[in-house]
C-alpha distance (Angstrom), angle and dihedral (degrees) to the residues before:
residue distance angle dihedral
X1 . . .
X2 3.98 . .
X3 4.05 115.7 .
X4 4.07 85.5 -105.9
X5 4.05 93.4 69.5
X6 3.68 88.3 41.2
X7 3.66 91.4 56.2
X8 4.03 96.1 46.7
X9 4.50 85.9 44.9
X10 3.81 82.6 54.9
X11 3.65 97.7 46.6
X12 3.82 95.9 40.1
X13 4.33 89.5 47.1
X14 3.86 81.8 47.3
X15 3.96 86.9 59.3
X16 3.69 109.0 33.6
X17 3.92 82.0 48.1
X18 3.47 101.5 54.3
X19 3.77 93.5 -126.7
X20 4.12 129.9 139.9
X21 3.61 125.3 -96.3
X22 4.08 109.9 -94.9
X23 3.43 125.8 -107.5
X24 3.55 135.1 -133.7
X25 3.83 89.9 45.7
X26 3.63 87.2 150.7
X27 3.79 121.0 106.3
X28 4.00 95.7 -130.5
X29 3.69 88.3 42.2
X30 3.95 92.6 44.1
X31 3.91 84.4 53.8
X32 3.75 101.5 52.5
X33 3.91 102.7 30.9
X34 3.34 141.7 55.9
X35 3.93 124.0 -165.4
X36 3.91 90.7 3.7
X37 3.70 82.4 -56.1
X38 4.16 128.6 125.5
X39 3.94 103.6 -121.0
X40 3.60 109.9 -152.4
X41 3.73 92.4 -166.6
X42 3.33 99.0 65.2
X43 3.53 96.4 32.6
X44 3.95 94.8 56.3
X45 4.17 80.2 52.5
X46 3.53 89.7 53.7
X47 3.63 98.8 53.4
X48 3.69 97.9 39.2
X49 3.77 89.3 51.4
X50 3.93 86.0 53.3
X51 3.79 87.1 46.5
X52 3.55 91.8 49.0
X53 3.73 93.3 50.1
X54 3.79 98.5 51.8
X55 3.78 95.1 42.7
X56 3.68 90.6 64.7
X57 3.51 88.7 47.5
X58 3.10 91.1 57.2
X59 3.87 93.3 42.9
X60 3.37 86.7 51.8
X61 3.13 107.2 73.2
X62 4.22 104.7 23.3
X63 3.61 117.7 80.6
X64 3.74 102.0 -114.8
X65 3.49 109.7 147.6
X66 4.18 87.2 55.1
X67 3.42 91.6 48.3
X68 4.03 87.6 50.0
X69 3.83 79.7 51.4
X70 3.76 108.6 52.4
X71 3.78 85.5 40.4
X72 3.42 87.3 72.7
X73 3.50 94.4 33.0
X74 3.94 99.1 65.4
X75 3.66 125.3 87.5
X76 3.86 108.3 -91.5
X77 3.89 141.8 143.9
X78 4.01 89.1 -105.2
X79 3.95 110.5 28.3
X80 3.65 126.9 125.1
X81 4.04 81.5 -119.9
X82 3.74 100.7 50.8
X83 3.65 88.0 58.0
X84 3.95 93.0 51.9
X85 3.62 90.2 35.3
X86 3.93 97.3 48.0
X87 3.80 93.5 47.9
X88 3.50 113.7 6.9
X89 3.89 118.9 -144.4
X90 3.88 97.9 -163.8
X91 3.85 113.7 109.1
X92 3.64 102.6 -106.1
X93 3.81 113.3 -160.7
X94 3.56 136.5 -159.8
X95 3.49 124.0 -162.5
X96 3.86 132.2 -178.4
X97 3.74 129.3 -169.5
X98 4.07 117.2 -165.1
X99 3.71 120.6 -156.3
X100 3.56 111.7 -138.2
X101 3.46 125.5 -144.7
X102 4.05 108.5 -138.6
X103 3.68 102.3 173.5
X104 3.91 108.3 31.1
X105 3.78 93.6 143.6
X106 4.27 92.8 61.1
X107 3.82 84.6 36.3
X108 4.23 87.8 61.3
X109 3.54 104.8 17.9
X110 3.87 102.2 36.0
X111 3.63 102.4 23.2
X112 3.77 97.6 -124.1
X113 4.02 119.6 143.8
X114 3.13 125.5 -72.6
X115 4.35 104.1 -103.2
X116 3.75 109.5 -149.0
X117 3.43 124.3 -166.7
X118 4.33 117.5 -172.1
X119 3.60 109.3 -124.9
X120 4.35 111.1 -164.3
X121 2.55 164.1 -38.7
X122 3.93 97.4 -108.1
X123 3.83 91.2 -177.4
X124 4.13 116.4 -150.9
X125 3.65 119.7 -164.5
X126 3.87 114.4 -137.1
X127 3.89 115.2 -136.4
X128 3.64 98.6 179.7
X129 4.07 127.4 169.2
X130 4.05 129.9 172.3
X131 3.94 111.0 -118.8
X132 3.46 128.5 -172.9
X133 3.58 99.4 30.1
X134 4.00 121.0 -178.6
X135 3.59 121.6 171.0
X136 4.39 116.7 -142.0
X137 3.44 127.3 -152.3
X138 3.58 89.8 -123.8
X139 3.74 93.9 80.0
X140 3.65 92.5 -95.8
X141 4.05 136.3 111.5
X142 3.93 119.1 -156.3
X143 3.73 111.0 -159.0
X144 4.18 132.3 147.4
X145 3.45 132.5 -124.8
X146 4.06 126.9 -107.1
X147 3.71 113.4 -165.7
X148 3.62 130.1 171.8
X149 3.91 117.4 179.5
X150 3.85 113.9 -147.2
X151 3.75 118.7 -159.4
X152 3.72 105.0 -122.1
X153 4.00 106.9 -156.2
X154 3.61 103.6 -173.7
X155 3.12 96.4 56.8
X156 3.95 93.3 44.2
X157 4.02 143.3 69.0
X158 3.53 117.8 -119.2
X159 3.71 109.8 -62.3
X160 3.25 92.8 -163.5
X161 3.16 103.1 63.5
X162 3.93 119.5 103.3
X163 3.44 135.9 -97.8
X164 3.91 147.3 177.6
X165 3.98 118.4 -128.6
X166 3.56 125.6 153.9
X167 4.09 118.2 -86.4
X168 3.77 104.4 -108.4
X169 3.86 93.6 -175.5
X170 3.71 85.5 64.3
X171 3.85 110.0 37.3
X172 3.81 86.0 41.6
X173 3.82 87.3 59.2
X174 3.77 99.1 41.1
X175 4.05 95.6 38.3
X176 3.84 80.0 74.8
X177 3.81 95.6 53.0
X178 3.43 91.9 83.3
X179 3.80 90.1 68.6
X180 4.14 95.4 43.0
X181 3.62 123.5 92.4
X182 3.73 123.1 -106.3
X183 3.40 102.5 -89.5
X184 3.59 98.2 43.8
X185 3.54 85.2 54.8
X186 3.94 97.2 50.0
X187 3.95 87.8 50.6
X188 3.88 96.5 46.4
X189 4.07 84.6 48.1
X190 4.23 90.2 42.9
X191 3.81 89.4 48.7
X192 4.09 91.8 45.6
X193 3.56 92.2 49.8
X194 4.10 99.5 44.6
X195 3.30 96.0 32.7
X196 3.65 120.8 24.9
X197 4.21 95.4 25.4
X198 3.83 95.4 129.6
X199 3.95 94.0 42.6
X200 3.65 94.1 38.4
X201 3.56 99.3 94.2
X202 3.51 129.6 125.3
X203 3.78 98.1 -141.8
X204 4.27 116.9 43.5
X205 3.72 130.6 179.0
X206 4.01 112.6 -116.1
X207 3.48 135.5 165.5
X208 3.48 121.2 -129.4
X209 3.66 92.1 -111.9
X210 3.99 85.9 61.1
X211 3.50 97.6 45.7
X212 3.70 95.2 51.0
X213 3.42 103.5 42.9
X214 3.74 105.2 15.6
X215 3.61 152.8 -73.1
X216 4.07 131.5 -165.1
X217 3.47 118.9 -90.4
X218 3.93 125.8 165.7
X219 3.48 100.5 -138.8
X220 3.47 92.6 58.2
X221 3.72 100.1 42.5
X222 4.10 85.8 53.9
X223 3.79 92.6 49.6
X224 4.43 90.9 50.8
X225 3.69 81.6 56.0
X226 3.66 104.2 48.3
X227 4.33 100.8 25.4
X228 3.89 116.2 101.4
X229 3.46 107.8 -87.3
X230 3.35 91.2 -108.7
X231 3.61 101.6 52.7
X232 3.86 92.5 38.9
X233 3.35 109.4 144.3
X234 4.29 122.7 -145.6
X235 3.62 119.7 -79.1
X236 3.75 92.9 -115.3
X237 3.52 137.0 52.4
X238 4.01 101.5 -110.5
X239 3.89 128.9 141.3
X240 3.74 99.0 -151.9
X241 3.78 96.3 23.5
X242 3.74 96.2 116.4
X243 3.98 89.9 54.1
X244 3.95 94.0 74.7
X245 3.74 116.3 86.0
X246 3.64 138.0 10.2
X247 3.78 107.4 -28.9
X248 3.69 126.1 -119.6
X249 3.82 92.8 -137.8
X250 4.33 117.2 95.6
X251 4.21 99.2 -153.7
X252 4.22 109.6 -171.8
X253 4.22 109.7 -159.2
X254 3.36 130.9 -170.1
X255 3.96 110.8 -107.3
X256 4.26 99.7 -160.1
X257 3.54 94.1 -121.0
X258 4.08 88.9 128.8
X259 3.93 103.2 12.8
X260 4.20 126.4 17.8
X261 3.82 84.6 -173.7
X262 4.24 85.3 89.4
X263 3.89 94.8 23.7
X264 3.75 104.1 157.5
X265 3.95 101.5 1.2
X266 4.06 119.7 125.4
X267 3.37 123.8 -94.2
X268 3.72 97.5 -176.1
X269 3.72 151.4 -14.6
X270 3.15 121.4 -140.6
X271 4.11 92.2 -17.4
X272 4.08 86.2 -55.2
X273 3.77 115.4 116.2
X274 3.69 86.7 -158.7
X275 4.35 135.8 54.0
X276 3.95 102.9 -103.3
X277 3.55 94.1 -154.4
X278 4.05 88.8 73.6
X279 3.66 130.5 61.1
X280 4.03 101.8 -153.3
X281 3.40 133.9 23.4
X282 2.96 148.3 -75.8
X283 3.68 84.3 40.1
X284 3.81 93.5 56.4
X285 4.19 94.9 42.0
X286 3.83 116.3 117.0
X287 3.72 99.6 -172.7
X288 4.15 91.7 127.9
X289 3.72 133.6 104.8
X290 3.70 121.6 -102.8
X291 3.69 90.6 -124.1
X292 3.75 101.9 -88.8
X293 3.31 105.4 75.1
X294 4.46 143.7 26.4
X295 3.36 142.9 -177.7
X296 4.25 103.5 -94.9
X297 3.49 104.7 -110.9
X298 4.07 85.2 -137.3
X299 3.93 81.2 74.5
X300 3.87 106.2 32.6
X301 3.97 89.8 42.3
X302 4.05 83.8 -151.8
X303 3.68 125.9 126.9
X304 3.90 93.4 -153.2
X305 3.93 129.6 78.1
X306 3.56 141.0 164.8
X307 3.57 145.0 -122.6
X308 4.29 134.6 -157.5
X309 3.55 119.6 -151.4
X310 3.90 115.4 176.8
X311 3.76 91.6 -159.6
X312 4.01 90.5 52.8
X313 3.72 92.0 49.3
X314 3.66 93.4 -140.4
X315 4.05 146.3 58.3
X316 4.00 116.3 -92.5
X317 3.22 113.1 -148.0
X318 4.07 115.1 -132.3
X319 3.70 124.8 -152.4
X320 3.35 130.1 -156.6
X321 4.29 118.3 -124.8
X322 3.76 112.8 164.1
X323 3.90 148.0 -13.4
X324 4.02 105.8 -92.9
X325 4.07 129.8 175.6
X326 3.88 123.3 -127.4
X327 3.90 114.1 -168.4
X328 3.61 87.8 -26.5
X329 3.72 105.5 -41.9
X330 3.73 128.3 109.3
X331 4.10 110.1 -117.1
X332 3.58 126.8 164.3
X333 3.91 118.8 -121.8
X334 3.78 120.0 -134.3
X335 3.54 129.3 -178.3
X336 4.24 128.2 179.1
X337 3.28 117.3 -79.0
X338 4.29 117.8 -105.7
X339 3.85 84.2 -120.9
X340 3.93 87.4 60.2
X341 3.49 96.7 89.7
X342 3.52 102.9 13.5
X343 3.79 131.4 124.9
X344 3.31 126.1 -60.6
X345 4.11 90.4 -130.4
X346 3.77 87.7 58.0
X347 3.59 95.9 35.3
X348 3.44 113.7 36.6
X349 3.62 97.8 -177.1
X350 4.07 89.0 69.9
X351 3.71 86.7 67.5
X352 3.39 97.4 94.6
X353 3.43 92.2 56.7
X354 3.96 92.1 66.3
X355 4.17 99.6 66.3
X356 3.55 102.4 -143.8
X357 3.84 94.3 -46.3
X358 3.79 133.3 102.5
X359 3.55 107.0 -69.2
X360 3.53 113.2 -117.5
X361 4.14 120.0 -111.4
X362 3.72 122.2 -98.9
X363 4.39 113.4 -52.0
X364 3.67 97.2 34.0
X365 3.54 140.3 93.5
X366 3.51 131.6 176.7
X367 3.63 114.2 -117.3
X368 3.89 98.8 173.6
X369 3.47 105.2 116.8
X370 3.90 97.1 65.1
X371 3.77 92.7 41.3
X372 3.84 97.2 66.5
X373 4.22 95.1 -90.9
X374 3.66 87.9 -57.8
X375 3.75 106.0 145.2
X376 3.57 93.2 -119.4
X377 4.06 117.7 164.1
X378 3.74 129.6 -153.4
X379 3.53 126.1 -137.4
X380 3.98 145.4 142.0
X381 3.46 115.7 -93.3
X382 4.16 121.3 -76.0
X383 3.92 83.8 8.9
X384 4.09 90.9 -77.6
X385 3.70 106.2 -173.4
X386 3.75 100.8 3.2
X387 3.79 123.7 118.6
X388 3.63 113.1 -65.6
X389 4.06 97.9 -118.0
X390 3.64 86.6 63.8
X391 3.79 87.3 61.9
X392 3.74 96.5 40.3
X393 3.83 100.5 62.7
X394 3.58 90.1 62.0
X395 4.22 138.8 67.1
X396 3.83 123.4 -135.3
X397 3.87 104.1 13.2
X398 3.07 108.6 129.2
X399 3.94 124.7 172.9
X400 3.53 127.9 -150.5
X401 3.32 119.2 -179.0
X402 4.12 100.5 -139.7
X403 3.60 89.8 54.2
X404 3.29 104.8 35.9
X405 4.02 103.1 44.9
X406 3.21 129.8 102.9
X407 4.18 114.4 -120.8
X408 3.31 150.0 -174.5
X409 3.95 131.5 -178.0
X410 4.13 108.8 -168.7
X411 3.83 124.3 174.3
X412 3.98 104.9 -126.9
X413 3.39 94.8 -143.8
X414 3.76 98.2 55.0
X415 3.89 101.1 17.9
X416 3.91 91.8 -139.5
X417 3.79 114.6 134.0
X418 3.85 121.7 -124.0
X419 2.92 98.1 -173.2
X420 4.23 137.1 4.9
X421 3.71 138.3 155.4
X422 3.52 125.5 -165.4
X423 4.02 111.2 -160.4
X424 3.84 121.6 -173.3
X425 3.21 138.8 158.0
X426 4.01 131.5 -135.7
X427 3.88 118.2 -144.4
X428 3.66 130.2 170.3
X429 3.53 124.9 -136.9
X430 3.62 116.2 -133.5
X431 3.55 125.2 -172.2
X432 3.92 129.6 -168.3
X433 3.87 120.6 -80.3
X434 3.59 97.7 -171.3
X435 4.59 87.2 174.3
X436 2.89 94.1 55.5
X437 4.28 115.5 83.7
X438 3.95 100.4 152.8
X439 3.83 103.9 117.1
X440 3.83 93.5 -2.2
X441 4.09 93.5 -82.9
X442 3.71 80.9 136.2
X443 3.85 82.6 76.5
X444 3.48 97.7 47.3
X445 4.07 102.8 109.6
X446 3.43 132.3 -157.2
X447 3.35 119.9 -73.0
X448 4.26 149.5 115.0
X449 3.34 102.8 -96.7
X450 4.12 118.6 -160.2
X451 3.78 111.7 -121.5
X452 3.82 100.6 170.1
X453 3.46 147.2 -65.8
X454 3.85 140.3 -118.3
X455 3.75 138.0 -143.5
X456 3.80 118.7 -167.0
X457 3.38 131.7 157.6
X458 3.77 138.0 75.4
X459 3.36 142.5 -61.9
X460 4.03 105.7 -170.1
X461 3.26 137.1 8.9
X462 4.09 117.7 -130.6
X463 3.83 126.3 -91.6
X464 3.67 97.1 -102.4
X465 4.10 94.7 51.0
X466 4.02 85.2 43.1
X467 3.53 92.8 53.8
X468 3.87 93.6 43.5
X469 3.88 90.7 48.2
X470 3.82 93.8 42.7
X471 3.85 94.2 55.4
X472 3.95 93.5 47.6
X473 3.76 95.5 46.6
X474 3.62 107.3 34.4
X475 4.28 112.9 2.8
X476 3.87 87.3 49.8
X477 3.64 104.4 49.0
X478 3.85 96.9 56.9
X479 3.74 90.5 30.4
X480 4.04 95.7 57.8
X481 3.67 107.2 53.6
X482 4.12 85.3 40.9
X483 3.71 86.6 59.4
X484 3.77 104.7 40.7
X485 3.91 90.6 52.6
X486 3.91 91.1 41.9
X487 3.78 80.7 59.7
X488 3.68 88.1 49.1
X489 4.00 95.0 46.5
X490 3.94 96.8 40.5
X491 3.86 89.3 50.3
X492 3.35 93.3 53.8
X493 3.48 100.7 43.1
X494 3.69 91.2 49.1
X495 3.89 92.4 55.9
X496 4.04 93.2 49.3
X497 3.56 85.6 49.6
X498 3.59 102.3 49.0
X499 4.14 84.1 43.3
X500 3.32 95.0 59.2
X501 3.75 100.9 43.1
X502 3.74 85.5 55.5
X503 3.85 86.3 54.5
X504 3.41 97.6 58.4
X505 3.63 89.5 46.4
X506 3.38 94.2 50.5
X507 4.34 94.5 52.4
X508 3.69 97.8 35.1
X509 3.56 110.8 12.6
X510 3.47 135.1 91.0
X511 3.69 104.3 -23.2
X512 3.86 85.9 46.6
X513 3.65 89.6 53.6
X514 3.43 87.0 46.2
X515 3.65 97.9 61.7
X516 3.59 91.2 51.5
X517 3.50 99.9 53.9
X518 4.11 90.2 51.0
X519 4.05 88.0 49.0
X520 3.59 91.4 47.7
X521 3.96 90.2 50.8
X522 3.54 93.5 47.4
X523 4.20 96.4 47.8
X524 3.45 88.3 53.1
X525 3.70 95.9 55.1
X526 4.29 90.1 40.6
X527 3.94 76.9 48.4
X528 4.11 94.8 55.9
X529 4.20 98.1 36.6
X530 4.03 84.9 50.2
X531 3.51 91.6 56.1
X532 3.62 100.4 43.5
X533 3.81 85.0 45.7
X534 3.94 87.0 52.9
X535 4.00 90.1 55.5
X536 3.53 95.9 46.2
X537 3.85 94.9 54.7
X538 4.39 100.1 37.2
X539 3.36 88.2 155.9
X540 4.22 97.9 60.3
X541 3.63 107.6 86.5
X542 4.01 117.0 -90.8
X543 4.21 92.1 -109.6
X544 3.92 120.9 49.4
X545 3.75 118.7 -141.6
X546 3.58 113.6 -135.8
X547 3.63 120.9 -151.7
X548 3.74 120.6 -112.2
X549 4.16 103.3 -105.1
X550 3.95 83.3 61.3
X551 3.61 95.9 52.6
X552 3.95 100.9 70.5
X553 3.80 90.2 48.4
X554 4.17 99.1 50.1
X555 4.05 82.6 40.0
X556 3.59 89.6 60.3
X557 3.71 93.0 42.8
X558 3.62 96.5 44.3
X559 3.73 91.2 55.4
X560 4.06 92.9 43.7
X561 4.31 79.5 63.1
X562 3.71 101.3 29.2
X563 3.67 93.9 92.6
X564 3.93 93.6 40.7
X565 3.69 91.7 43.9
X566 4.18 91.0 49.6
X567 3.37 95.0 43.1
X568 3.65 116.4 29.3
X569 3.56 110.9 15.7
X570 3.97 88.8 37.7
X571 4.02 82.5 -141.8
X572 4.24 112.5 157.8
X573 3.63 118.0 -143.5
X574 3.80 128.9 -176.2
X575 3.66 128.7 -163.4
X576 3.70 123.4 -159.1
X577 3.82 124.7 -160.5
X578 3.25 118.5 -155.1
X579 4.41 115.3 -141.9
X580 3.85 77.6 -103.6
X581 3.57 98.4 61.7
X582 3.99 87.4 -113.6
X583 4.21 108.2 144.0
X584 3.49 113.5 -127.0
X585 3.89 121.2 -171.8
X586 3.44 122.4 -169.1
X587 3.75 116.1 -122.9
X588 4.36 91.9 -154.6
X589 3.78 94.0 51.2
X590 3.85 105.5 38.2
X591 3.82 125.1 35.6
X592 3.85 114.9 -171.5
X593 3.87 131.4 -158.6
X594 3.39 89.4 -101.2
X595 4.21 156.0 40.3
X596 4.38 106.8 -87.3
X597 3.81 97.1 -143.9
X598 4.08 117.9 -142.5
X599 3.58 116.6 -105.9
């Protein structure tokens, strides 16, 4: 039976019954009351529903989950990055790699090639912490580095074992006696020879552990005494001795809160907005990351970053080659460009790098000036992607370019690294001091000689930072427009629901039920007065014959109730017809709501 017939049964009960008209007819009042009364329990459902509906809307189409993401992402006191950032709890290794020198007597004396053999890894674990942090309100944080390098043995060869590397003291000072005049040349080569005969020799044994962090040497404890103080070099002859310890150098970064497009990069070092060990840019820029964080390429929409590295005494640029996945997470890889390194006549922007000397063929770069004048060369390791006659003076290099390039692996929605490598290789220059005979360095020729190389970097990031990362990049995406339209859904659901609950209410609930409950009330009182009425009068027959103008009108009345009485009440009536077409009900088998009068 549709809603339309239960409407007109209503309305006609309503009538034949005597009873009011209902109200609350009204849809918006048959929604939020019941009886004529407000229901707060279905109104609250209403208007959460409706609440529920706009907010993911709303959500919808507003960026939220990124802007839950960057929140964290910026540089404050309290974000999930300040705490990586400030002290980092990725392993960060160090690894160095000595060439040694296994036939430097046919190398001087008989001109052969120099045969290397690589020595390592003598692995160095990185405990590294920010200090001295002060926030500006210039969107900037200065701070200073605290690094202590821990010797990691099990993961090392013997480090003290020893091996033979060219003296850099020495070569550094008599690569410049080329340039002196005679007699300062005859007194550097008097002093050499009186004084400094046993150390004067242009090969020594080291260990790795001397080499790295530092071993005596004359020469260089007479040039801390007598440099400018602010070009003194250390008192010992040590590669990575300046690492350990809280370093001299103030760096200021950007921390995002106004702009992600230089998230990460360098202000300044040391209150200069430019590298003082260059004269023009863009040797001298410092717009790079310290290695922790970059700008997202989502935001900077560029496929090029850059990277500082104090001991490289420059920026390297990083490009970006293809879409990669880490532990499940989409990064991009980038690698240096070839031009990176390349020579200053095909890259004229490496010029600067050459200080008014010859610029140095394709692979190298002079790194002198931040290394106390020494004439110390940059490369990558094994001379990967340098010019070939670098590569041909030399025995047992061999370069390969998965171990020997430098990587990194950044997520472009976050710009933090998972992984990154940077690989380089330090040579000396040595050029020919034909005055000088003590020890044979007279026959010492010109050439880039391989020292060693280094690999530092990381190669995961913890489970915490993973997890972190994983849920913003690839949990969050597919998770935030399934929520906001589940919002969407549910709400609406919920309101149809609750609408058509209210309809059914409102056709066949309450005032339905009461109807029934009056009718039933009032057949069983027709029911008693008809059978009291049937004792008093035995002798009228048991069925009473109704005359024919009633007929039509308890017809139409009996069929108004026929279907409520079948159904619901579970009342049986029985109509007689007489061969006259007289109607006859039976007072014993069907008891109506009210008195049947005589006619």
């Amino acid at each position: 039976m549709g809603h339309k017939q239960f409407l007109a049964l209503g309305q006609t009960a309503r009538r034949l019954l005597g009873l009011r008209p209902g109200k609350g007819d009204e849809p918006l009042n048959m929604l939020i009351s019941k009886q004529g009364k407000l229901n707060h329990g279905r109104l609250a459902v209403i208007l959460f529903s409706i609440c529920t509906v706009v907010l993911g809307i709303i959500l919808s189409f507003v960026p939220w989950l990124d802007y839950i993401i960057f929140r964290e992402l910026k540089l404050w006191n309290g974000s999930l990055s300040y705490s990586y950032w400030q002290k980092p709890g990725v392993v960060r290794l160090t690894k160095v790699y000595i060439f040694n020198v296994t036939n430097p007597s046919g190398f001087l004396e008989h001109g052969e090639k120099p045969k290397l053999v690589e020595v390592g890894p003598f692995v160095y674990r990185e405990d590294m912490e920010k200090v001295n942090i002060k926030f500006h309100d210039n969107d900037t944080i200065t701070y200073q580095h605290n690094k202590i390098l821990r010797f990691v043995p099990e993961l090392s060869v013997n480090k003290d074992q020893k091996m033979t590397v060219p003296n850099i003291p020495l070569l550094t000072v008599t690569s410049f006696s080329p340039n002196l005049a005679g007699l300062v040349v005859s007194g550097l080569a008097s002093v050499l020879s009186v004084a400094y005969k046993k150390t004067a020799e242009p090969f020594v044994k080291v260990t790795a552990e001397q080499l790295v962090f530092g071993y005596d040497d004359p020469l260089v404890t007479l040039a801390h005494y007598f440099y400018p103080k602010g070009k003194r070099p250390n008192s010992q002859m040590g590669l990575l001795l300046a690492r350990n310890g809280t370093l001299d150098e103030v760096s200021t970064i950007y921390t995002g809160q106004k702009s992600m497009s230089r998230f990460g990069y360098l202000d300044k070092i040391n209150g200069l907005d430019h590298l003082p060990h260059w004269k023009e840019s863009p040797c001298n820029d410092i717009r790079a990351s310290e290695g922790s964080f970059f700008p997202p390429r989502a935001v900077t929409k560029s496929d090029l970053v850059h990277v500082y590295d104090k001991d490289i005494c420059r920026i390297l640029p990083l490009q970006y080659r293809r879409d990669v996945y880490k532990d499940g997470i989409q990064t991009g890889l980038y690698t240096p460009p070839a031009s990176t390194f390349e020579s200053a006549d095909v890259n004229p922007e490496n010029k600067c790098y050459c200080q008014g000397e010859k610029c140095p063929p394709r692979g190298l770069q002079n790194i002198s000036p931040c290394q106390y004048s020494a004439p110390v060369y940059l490369s990558y390791p094994h001379f990967y992607d340098a010019e070939p006659s670098l590569l041909d003076k030399f025995e047992g290099l061999k370069p390969v370019q998965k171990t020997h390039e430098t990587y990194f692996m950044i997520q472009p929605k976050l710009g933090v690294p998972l992984e990154g490598f940077v690989r380089v290789q330090l040579n000396i220059k040595v050029s020919r001091a034909p005055n000088i005979y003590v020890n044979s360095i007279n026959k010492f020729p010109d050439i880039i000689f391989p020292v060693m190389w280094i690999e530092e970097g990381i190669h995961e990031v913890t489970t915490p930072i993973w997890r972190w990362i994983y849920l913003a990049t690839t949990v969050g995406p597919i998770a935030a427009p399934l929520l906001t339209y589940s919002m969407i859904v549910f709400g609406i659901l919920t309101i149809i629901a609750v609408f058509i609950k209210a309809y059914k209410s409102f056709v066949i609930g309450q005032n339905s039920i009461e109807i029934v409950e009056i009718g039933r009330e009032t057949l069983r009182r027709g029911s008693m007065i008809l059978h009291s009425t049937q004792k008093m009068c035995s002798r009228e027959p048991p069925y009473i014959l109704l005359p024919q103008t009633s007929i039509d009108g308890v017809r139409e009345f009996s069929q108004s109730l026929g279907d409520i009485g079948k159904s619901d009440l579970g009342l049986e009536c029985e109509t007689l017809i007489r061969s006259d077409n007289s109607f006859i009900m039976s007072e014993r088998r069907c008891s109506l709501g009210f008195r049947l009068p005589h006619f």
